[in-house]
N, C-alpha and C positions, 0 to 999 in steps of 0.2 A: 322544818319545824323550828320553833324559836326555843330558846333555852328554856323559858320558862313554862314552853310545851313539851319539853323534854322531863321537865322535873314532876309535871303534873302525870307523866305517864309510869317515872320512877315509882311515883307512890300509890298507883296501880299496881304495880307490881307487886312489892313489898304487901299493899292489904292480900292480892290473892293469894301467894305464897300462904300466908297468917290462915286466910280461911281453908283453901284445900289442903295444907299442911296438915290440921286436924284431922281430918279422914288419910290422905293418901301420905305412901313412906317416902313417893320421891314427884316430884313437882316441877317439871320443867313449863319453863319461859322460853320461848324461840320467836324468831321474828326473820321472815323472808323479801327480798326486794328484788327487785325486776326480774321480766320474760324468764332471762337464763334460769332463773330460780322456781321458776313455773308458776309466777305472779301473774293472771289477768290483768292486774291493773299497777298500776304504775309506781306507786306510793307503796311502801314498807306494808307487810301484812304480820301481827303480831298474834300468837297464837298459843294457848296453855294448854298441855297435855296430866294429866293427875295419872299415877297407876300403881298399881297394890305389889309392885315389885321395883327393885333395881335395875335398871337396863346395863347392857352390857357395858357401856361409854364409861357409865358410873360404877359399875362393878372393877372395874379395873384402873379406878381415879382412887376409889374406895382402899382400893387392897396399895397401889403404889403411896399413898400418903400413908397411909396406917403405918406399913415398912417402916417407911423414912423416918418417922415418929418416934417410931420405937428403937429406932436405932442412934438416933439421933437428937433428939429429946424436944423438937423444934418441927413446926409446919415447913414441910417441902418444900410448896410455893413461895412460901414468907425469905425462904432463903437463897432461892431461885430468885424471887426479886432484886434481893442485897445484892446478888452477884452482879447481875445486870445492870445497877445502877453504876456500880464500881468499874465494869468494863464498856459501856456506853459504845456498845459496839452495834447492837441491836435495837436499840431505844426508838422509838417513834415520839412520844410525847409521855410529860413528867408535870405531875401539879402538887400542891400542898398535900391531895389524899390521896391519889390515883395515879399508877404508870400506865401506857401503853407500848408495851415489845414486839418484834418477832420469836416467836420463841424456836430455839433452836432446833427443834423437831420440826420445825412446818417442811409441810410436804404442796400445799396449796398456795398460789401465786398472792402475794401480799397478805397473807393469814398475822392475825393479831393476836394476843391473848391479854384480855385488860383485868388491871389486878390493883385492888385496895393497899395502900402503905402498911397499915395496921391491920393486928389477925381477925379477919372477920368473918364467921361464918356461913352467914344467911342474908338475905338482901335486907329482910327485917331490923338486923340487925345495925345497919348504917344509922347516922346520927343527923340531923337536918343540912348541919354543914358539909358531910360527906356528898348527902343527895344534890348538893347545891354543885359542888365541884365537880360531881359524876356527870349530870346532865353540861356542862360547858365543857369536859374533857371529850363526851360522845359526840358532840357538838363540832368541836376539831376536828376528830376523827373522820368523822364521815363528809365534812369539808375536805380533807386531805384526801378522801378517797375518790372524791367526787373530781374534783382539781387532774386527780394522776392521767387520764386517761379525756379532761374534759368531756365526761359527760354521766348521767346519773349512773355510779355504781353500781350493780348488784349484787348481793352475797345474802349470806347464812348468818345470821347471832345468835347466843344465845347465851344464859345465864346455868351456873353451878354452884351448886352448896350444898352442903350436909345436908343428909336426908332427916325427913319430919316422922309426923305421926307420933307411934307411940315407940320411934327408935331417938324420938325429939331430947327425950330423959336420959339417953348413954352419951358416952364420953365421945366427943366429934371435933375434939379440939384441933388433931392432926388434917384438921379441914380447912381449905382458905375457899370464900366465895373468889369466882374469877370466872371472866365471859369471851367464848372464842366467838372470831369474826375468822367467816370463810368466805370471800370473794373467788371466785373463779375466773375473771378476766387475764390474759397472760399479759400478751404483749400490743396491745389495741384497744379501742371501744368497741371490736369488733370479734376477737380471734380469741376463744377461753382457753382453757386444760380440759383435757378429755383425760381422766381415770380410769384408762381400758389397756387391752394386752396387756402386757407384761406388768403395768403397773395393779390392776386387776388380781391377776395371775400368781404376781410372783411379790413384787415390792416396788412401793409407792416411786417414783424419782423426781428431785428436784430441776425444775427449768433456771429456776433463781436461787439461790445461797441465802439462806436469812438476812447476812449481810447485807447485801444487795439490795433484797426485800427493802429492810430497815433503810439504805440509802434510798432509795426513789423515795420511799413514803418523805421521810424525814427531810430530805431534798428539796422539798418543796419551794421551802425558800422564807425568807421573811416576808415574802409576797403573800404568802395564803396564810400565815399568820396572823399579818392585819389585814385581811380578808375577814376570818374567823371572829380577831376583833369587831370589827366593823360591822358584821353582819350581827354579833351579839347585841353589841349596843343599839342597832337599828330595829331589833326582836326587842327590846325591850317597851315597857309601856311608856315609859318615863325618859327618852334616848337625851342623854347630857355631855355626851363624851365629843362634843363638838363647838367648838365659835368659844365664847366668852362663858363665865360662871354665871348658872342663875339661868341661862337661855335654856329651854326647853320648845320642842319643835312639833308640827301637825300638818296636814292636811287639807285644805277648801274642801267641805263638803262631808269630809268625815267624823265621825266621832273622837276626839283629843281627848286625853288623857293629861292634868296636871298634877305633879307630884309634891308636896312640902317638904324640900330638900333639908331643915334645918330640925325634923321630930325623926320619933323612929318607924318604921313601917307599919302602918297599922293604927297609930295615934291618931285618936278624933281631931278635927281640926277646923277651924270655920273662916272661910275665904272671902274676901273681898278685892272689889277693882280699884286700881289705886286711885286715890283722891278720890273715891266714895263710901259713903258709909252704909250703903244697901249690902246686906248679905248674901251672898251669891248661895253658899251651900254651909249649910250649921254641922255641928257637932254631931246631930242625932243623923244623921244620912245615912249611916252605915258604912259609908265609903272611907272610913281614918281617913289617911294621909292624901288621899286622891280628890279630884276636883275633876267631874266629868261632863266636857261641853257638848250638845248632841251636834252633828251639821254642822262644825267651827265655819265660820266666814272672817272675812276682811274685819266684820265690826269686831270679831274677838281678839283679834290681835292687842298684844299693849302688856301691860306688868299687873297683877296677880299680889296679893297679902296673903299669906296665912296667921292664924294666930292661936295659940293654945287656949287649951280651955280655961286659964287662968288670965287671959286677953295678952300674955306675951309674945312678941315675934317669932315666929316660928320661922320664916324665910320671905325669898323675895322671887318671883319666879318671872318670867320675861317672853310672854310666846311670840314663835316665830311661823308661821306657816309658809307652807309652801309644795312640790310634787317631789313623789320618786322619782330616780333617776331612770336613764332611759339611754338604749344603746348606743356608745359614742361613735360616731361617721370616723372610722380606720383610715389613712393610706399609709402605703409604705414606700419610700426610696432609694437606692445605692446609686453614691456617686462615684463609685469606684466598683471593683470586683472583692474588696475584702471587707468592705462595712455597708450596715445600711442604715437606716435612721425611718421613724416612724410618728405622722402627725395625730391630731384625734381632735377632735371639736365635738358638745354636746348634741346631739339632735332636738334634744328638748331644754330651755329654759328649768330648772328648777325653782331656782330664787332661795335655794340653802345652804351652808357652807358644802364647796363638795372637792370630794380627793378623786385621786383617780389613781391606782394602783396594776404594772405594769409587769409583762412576765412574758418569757418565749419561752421554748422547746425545739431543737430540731426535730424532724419526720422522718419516721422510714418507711422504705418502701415496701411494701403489705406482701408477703410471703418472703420477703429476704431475711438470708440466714444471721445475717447481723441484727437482727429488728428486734430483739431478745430486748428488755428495757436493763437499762445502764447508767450511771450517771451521767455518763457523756452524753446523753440526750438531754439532759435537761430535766425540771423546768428552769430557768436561772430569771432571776430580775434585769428586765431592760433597766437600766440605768437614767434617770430624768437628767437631760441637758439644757439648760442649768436644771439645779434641783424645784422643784415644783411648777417648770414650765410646761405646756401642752405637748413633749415633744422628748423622744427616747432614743438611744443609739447602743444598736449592736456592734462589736467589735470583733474582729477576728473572724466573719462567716464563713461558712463554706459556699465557692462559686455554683455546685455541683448541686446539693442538697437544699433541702425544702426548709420551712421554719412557718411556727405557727407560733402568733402575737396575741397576746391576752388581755385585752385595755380592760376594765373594770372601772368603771366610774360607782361611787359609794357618796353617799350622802346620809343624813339621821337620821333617814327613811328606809332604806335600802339599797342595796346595788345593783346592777344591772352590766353583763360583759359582754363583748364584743370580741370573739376567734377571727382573727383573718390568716390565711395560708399562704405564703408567701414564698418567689424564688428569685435568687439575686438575677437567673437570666430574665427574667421578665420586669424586675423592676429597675433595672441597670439602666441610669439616665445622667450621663455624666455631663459634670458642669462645662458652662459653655467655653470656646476659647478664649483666651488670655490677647492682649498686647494686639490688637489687632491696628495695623496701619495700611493707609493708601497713600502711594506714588505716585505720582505721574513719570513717564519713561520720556526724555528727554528727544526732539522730533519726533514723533509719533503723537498727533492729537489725536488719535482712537483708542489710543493705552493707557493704562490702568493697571500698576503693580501692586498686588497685595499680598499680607506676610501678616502670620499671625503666630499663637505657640500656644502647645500643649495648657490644659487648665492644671493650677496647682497640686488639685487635688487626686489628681489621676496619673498613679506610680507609672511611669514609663518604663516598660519593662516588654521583651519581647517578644514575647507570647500575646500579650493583652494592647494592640497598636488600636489606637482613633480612626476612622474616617472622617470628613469633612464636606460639606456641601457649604457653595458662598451663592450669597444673592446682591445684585446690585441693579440702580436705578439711577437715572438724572432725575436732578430735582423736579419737583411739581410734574413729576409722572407717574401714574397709578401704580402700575405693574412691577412685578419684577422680575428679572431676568435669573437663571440658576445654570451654576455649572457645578459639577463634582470636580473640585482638583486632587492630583496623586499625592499631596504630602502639605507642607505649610505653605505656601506660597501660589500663586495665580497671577496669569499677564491677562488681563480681561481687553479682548483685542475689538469689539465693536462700542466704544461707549462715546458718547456724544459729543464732539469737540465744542468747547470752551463754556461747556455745563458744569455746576459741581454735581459728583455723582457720591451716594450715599451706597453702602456698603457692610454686612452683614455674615457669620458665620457659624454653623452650627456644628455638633460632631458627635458622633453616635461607634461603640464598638465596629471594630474594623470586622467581624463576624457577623452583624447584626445582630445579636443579644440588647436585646431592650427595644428604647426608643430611644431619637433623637431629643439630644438636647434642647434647650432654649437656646434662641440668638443671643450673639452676644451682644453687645452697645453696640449702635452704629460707629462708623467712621466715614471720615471723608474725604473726598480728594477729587481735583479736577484735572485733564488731561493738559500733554503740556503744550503752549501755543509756539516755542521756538524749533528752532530747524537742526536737522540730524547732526548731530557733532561728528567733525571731519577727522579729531587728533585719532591716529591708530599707531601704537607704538610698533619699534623694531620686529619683524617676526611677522606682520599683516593678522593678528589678534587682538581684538578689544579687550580693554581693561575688564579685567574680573573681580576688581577688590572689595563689589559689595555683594557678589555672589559667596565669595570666602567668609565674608563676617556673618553670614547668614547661616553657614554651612552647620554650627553647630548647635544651635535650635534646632535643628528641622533634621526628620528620622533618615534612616538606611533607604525610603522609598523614591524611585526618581518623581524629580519634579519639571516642570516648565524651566526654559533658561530665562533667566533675567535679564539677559543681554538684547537688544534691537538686534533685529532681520534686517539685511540689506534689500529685502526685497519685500516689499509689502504684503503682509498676509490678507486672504479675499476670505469673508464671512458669509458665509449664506446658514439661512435657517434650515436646520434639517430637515423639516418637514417640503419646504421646498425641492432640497435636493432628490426626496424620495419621491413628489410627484414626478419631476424631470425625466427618472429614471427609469418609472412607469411607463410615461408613456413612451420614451424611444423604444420600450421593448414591443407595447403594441404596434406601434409602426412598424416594426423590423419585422414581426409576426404577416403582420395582413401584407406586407411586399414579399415578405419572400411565398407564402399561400398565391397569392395572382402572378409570380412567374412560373411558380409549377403548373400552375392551371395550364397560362401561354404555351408554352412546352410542351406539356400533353396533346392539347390542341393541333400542334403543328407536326407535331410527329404522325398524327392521324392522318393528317388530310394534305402531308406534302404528296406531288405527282411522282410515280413510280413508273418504271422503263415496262415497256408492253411486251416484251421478249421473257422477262421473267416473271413465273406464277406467283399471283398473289398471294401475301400470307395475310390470312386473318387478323384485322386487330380489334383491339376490345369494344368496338362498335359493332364489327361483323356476324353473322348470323353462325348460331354454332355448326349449324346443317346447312349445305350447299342445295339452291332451289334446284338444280339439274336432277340431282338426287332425290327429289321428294316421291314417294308411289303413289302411283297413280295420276302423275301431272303431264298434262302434254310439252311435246317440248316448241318450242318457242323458234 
């Protein structure tokens, strides 16, 4: 609801109070909002109960302020206030009329108690400017509650004051009007307070401390402050709190609203377009100060006169059309494991001044005993890198834990936000590698040295090491070729003699956490066309002296030697090697199969000496035909 929907509903209030007041002694206002709260429907359910007695809530608000009154010569609440103002230890929010606290009794997760500056008894009894700052203080408030947990709050409110009727006539001074908010959400948009067992039983117990309470809500941040801003002036009819003085803003297609910035609300006023003298809308409209375009279009654009009813200038007003905003396209990055940084681009065009207003929280995880809300969750403001550029940086992350991003794009129409849920292992993309160079290896035209080093931005430390994948090609050749090397350095031992070959490097968590990097810049290098250098110093060892100046770039991980092989190394493609492999093994299979066969074969049917009886072999008949019954013999 917009503030000046909030204020229209105040003074709802206040008439019913006035009319059931007269009959009934005590006159409650309550108002319920979501499921949890046993709302069918979604939106705040407001609700007046009248009854010819004191309930018990009020019988014992009754009897504790009476007390205090009389002992003290001063409204409870009124001094309950002062206090809290003075130790600002529970505070939520504070305006010119109206506080909002934890009061130190709460027993309910985030419970408010909001209370007038001045002793006021009865809602009736507010003054236009109270009702004015009541509705943009409730306004916050339920901004803030909405904010805590991102997403629609529910809870309990409700209004108190001295009771009516014909008890309206005695002395009720030791009364202050003041309205509790009972949310029951704990620790989620998901997980409330159950007020059962012991607390049922025996006595209520706290999950959160007032304190606490009062920090999350209050915590918020300057974030949801000019959120709250922003959404006010965007609820308003007349929205000016943006671009230049004088501009006032609308819609294609909708009904506009213009206001004469220079009389007082309400004064008749007659409007014209500048540089003509036709009357758009006279004095007698009914409308004072307002100027109402039905369907604004393109042709309504342009500057606006007002002028009093004595023909003087009343202002100059300037419309600008254009659309509500609309959910900004999120990503998010780390280029390291302890920061991340976050882009946002509009999805929709508006065509009106527009902010965009930035905020995280870490997450926890849903039944952990830590997950209790705390400051150290947050929400804090992402930080604009530079200030008012498309583009935010967290510092200090945790590698481990989750984080939810709040982009809110706002315009003088409205806002509109975009949650994204993010985790440094997933979005972990570190910059590409640094200083990348190619060598030629001196005799060897198939060689190809390359060496590169750690990106700036990525603390080398031993726990959290790179991987590396390199690609290279000869010129004016499509494809590319990929190896994994073990550390900074590569001898690419098949590349094309006396082609330049172009050369490429990515690098991704040595864990695989994330993705791969981008390549880095190509480099290049062509192999070298002269013949093996002969000098080998005293000891039969080749010089090492640019293995050593390399040495301390490059990690604890073994690498390739830098030095040339006296013996040429032979390249074959793997996937060749594995056909090769294959099939010697078929071959070796079906020869050794056909000499077991041979074998069998010949053990059967080699000749056997006629002195000794035949033994059966696996061809022979199990039963000898001599032995069959009944067969003659032969």
């Amino acid at each position: 609801m917009s503030v000046s929907e909030i204020r229209a509903v105040i003074d709802v209030w206040a008439s019913v109070i006035e009319e059931l007041g007269a009959r009934y002694p005590w006159v409650q206002i309550f108002e319920n909002k979501g499921a949890m709260m046993g709302c069918s429907n979604p939106h705040p359910h407001c609700q007046v109960w009248a009854s010819s007695f004191l309930p018990n809530i009020a019988q014992r608000e009754e009897q504790s302020q009476r007390a205090y009154q009389s002992q003290h010569g001063e409204p409870l609440l009124m001094e309950y206030g002062r206090q809290e103002l003075l130790r600002k230890e529970r505070l939520v929010l504070t305006s010119e009329h109206w506080l909002v606290l934890v009061p130190y009794w709460a027993v309910w997760p985030f419970q408010t108690l909001l209370l007038p500056r001045r002793h006021v008894r009865r809602l009736p009894e507010l003054t236009p400017t109270e009702r004015d700052d009541l509705a943009l203080i409730m306004k916050k408030l339920l901004t803030k509650y909405d904010n805590l947990f991102e997403t629609s709050f529910p809870y309990t409110m409700g209004w108190h004051g001295a009771p009516t009727r014909s008890e309206a006539g005695a002395n009720w001074d030791h009364w202050q009007l003041h309205a509790h908010y009972y949310p029951p959400l704990l620790r989620s948009a998901t997980v409330r307070k159950f007020m059962v067992g012991y607390e049922m039983l025996a006595q209520a117990q706290r999950d959160l401390t007032p304190e606490q309470m009062s920090s999350s809500c209050s915590g918020l941040s300057r974030f949801l402050f000019a959120l709250a801003i922003a959404l006010v002036s965007a609820s308003s009819s007349c929205p000016q709190a943006w671009g230049p003085p004088g501009v006032q803003y609308g819609q294609p297609g909708r009904s506009v609203t213009l206001c004469c910035p220079g009389v007082t609300a309400g004064a008749p006023v007659s409007w014209f377009r500048d540089g003509e003298t036709r009357l758009l809308q006279g004095p007698d409209s009914g409308l004072g100060h307002e100027l109402v375009l039905a369907r604004a279009d393109n042709t309504d654009e342009g500057t606006y006169i007002c002028r009093t009813l004595d023909g003087a200038l009343g202002g100059v007003v300037n419309l600008q059309l254009g659309y509500p905003p609309s959910r900004p396209i999120v990503s998010c990055q780390a280029a390291d494991y302890e920061n991340f940084s976050c882009t946002w681009s509009p999805s929709q065009v508006s065509g009106l001044p527009t902010r965009y207003l930035t905020s995280y929280r870490k997450k926890t995880v849903p039944g952990a005993d830590d997950q209790r809300m705390s400051p150290s969750t947050g929400p804090w403001p992402c930080p604009q890198d530079p200030p008012g550029a498309a583009r935010c940086v967290v510092h200090g992350a945790e590698f481990w834990s989750q984080y939810r991003i709040n982009v809110t794009e706002v315009n003088p129409l409205g806002a509109s936000t975009r949650l994204l849920d993010v985790s440094l292992q997933s979005i972990l993309r570190p910059d590409p590698p640094q200083g990348l160079r190619v060598e030629s290896v001196p005799g060897y035209p198939r060689r190809l040295r390359a060496s590169w080093m750690y990106p700036a931005s990525w603390p080398r430390q031993p726990h959290f090491l790179l991987k590396f994948r390199l690609q290279y090609r000869p010129v004016q050749h499509p494809a590319w070729s990929m190896v994994e090397p073990a550390g900074l350095e590569e001898v690419i031992t098949d590349a094309v003699a006396g082609l330049p070959h172009a050369v490429r490097v990515s690098a991704r968590d040595f864990l695989d956490a994330g993705t791969w990097s981008a390549w880095s810049p190509e480099a290049w290098g062509t192999p070298s066309t002269g013949s093996l250098p002969k000098e080998i110093p005293a000891g039969g060892q080749p010089h090492t002296h640019l293995e050593e100046e390399l040495q301390a770039d490059s990690p604890a991980s073994p690498r390739p030697s830098l030095l040339p092989d006296l013996q040429p190394l032979v390249h074959r493609d793997p996937l060749e090697q594995v056909a090769v492999l294959a099939s010697l093994g078929i071959f070796s299979f079906l020869g050794l199969a056909a000499g077991a066969l041979a074998l069998g074969l010949w053990l059967r049917l080699r000749p056997d000496g006629k002195d000794r009886p035949q033994k059966p072999g696996f061809l022979a008949p199990m039963i000898t035909v001599d032995k069959l019954p009944g067969a003659p013999n032969l």
